[in-house]
C-alpha positions as CSV (number, residue, x, y, z in Angstrom):
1,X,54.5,55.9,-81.6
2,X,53.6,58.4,-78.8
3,X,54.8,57.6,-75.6
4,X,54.9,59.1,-72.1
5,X,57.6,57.6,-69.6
6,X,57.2,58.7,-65.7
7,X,60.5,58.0,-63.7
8,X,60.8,59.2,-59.8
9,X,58.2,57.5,-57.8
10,X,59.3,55.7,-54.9
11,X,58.9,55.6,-50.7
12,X,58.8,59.0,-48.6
13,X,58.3,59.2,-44.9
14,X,55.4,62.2,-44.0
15,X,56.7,65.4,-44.4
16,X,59.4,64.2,-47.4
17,X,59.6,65.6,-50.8
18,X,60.1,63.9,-53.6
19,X,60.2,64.8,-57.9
20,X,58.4,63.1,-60.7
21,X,59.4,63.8,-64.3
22,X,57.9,62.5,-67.1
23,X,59.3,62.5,-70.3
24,X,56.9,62.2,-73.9
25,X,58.2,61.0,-77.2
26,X,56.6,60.7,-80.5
27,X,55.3,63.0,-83.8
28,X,53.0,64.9,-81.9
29,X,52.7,68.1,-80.1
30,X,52.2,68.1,-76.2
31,X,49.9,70.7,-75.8
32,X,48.5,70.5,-71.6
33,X,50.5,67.7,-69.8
34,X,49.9,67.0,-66.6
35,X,49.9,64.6,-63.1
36,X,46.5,62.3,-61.7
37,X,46.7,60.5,-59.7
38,X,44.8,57.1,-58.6
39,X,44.6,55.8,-54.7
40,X,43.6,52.2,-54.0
41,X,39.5,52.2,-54.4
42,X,39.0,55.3,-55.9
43,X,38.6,57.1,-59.2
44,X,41.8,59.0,-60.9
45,X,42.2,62.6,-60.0
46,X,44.0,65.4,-61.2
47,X,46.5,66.7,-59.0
48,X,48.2,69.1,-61.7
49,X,48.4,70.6,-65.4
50,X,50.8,73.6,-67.2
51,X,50.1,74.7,-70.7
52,X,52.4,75.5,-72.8
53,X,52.6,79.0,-72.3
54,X,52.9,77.7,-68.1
55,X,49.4,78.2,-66.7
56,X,48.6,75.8,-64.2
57,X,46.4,74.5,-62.7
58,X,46.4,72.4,-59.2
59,X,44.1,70.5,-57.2
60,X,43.3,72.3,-53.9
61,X,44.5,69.1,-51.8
62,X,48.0,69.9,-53.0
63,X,48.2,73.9,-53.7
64,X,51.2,74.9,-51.8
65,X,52.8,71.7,-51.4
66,X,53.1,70.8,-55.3
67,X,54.8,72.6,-58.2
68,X,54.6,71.7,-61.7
69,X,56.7,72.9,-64.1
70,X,57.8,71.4,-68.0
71,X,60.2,72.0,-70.8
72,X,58.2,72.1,-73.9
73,X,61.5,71.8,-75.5
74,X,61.4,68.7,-74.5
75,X,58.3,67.7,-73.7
76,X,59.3,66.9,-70.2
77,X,56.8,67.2,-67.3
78,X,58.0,67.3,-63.9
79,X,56.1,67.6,-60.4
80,X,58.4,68.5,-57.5
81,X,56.0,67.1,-54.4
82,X,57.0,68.7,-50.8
83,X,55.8,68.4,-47.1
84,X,53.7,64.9,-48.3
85,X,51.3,63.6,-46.6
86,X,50.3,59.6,-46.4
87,X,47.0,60.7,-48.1
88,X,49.2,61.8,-50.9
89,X,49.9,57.7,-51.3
90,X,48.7,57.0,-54.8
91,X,49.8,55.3,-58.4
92,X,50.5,58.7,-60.6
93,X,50.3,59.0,-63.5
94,X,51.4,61.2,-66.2
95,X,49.0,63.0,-68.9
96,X,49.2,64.9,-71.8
97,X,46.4,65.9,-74.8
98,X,48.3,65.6,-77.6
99,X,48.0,67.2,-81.4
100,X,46.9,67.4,-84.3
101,X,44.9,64.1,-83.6
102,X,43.3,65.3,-80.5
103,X,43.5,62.7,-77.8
104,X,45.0,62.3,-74.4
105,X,47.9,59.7,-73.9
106,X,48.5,58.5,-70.7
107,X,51.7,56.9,-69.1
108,X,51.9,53.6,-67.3
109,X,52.1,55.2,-63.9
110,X,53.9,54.8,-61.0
111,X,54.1,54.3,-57.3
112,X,54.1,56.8,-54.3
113,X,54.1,55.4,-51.0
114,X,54.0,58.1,-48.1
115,X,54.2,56.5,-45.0
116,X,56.8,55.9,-41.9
């Protein structure tokens, strides 16, 4: 069973960092893995993916702010988040496309509150 568990959400005041990590488990490969992210009445939007030879790729509302890095050792995802911003408030969720079967797997998500 392929799994993807997210751990390090939480509550930041503006200007706070916080890490997510996301950890994926199963007989699979995890080839792009990557962060969305999903704010109360709106669609699910990608905040940031790494390949495993490390390209990313980042949304422009967080370039600069955001790093993403993994272990493909591991299959661990993280996303260190800096200088936040209450707009940054969002469930986020962990994603990677996974092989040889060819589908995406998602984790459950979890909770980052920006606010003071």
């Amino acid at each position: 069973q392929v799994q993807l568990v997210e751990s390090g959400g939480g509550l930041v005041q503006p200007g706070g960092s916080l890490r997510l990590s996301c950890a994926g488990s199963g007989s699979v490969i995890f080839s792009v893995m990557g962060w969305y992210r999903q704010a109360p009445g709106k669609e699910r939007d990608l905040v940031a993916t790494i390949t495993r030879g490390g390209r990313t790729n980042y949304a422009d509302s967080v370039k600069g702010r955001f790093t993403i890095s993994r272990n493909s050792a591991k299959n661990t995802v993280d996303l260190q988040m800096n200088s936040l911003k209450p707009e940054d408030t969002a469930v986020y969720y962990c994603n990677a496309h996974t092989l040889p079967y060819d589908y995406d797997k998602w984790g459950q998500g979890i909770q980052v509150t920006v606010s003071s």
